[in-house]
C-alpha positions in Angstrom: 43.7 37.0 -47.8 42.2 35.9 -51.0 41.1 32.6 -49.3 39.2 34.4 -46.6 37.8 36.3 -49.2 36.5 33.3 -51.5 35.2 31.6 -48.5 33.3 34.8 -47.0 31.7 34.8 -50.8 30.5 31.1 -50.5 29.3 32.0 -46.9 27.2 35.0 -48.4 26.4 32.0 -50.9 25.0 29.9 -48.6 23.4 32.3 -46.7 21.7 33.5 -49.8 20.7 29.9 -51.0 19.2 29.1 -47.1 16.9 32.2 -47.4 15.7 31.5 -50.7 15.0 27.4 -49.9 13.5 28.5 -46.7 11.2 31.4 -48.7 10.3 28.6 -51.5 8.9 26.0 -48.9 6.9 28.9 -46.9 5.2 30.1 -49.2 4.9 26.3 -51.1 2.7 26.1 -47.9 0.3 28.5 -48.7 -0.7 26.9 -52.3 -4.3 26.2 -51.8 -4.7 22.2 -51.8 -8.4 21.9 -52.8 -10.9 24.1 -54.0 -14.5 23.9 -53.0 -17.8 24.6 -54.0 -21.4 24.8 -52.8 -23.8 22.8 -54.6 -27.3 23.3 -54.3 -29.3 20.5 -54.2 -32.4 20.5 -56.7 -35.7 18.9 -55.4 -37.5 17.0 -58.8 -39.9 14.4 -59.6 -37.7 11.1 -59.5 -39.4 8.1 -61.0 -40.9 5.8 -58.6 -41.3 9.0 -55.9 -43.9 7.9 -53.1 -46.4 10.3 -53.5 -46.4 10.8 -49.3 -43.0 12.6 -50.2 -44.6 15.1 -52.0 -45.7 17.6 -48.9 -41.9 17.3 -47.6 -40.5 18.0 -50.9 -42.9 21.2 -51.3 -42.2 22.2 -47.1 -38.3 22.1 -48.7 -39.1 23.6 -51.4 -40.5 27.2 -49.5 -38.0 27.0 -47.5 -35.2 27.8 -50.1 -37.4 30.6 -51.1 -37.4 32.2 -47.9 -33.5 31.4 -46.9 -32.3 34.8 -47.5 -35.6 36.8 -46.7 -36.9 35.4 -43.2 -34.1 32.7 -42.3 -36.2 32.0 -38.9 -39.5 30.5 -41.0 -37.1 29.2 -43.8 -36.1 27.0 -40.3 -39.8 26.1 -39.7 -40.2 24.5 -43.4 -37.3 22.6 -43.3 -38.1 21.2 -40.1 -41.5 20.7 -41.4 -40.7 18.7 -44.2 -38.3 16.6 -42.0 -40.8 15.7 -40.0 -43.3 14.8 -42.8 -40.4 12.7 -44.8 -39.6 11.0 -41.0 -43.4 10.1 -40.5 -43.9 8.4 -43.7 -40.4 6.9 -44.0 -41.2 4.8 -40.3 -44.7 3.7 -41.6 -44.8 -0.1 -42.0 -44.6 0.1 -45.8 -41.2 0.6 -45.2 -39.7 -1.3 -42.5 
């Protein structure tokens, strides 16, 4: 009788010891592995800037001013200046 109890101890043990390993690695699996944050680019005067840059830099520029308030004509600068940076980047100075 005593056996049977020792051993239904060590089972209750065990038991107890399962639930706590398997508790540890759960929630060991919910530790955050990275943390991220948003950057926000700054647009400056860079030595050696071609000058041509300058209307696609300022297109960017009013753009971030009018994320938040009109995100639809924030759209149109950006895709301004993305055109104006792409049309003097392909001109034949340089290619």
């Amino acid at each position: 009788m005593v056996a049977f109890v020792i051993a239904a101890a060590n089972v209750r043990r065990s038991k107890t010891y399962g639930v706590l390993v398997v508790t540890l690695v759960t929630l060991s699996g919910c530790a955050p592995l990275a943390e991220i944050r948003e950057i926000t680019p700054r647009l400056g005067a860079q030595p050696g800037k071609v000058p041509q840059l300058r209307r696609a830099e300022q297109a960017i520029a009013d753009a971030e001013q009018l994320q938040r308030s009109d995100p639809n004509r924030a759209i149109g600068f950006y895709l301004s200046g993305v055109e104006s940076a792409t049309r003097e980047l392909r001109s034949p100075r340089f290619a």
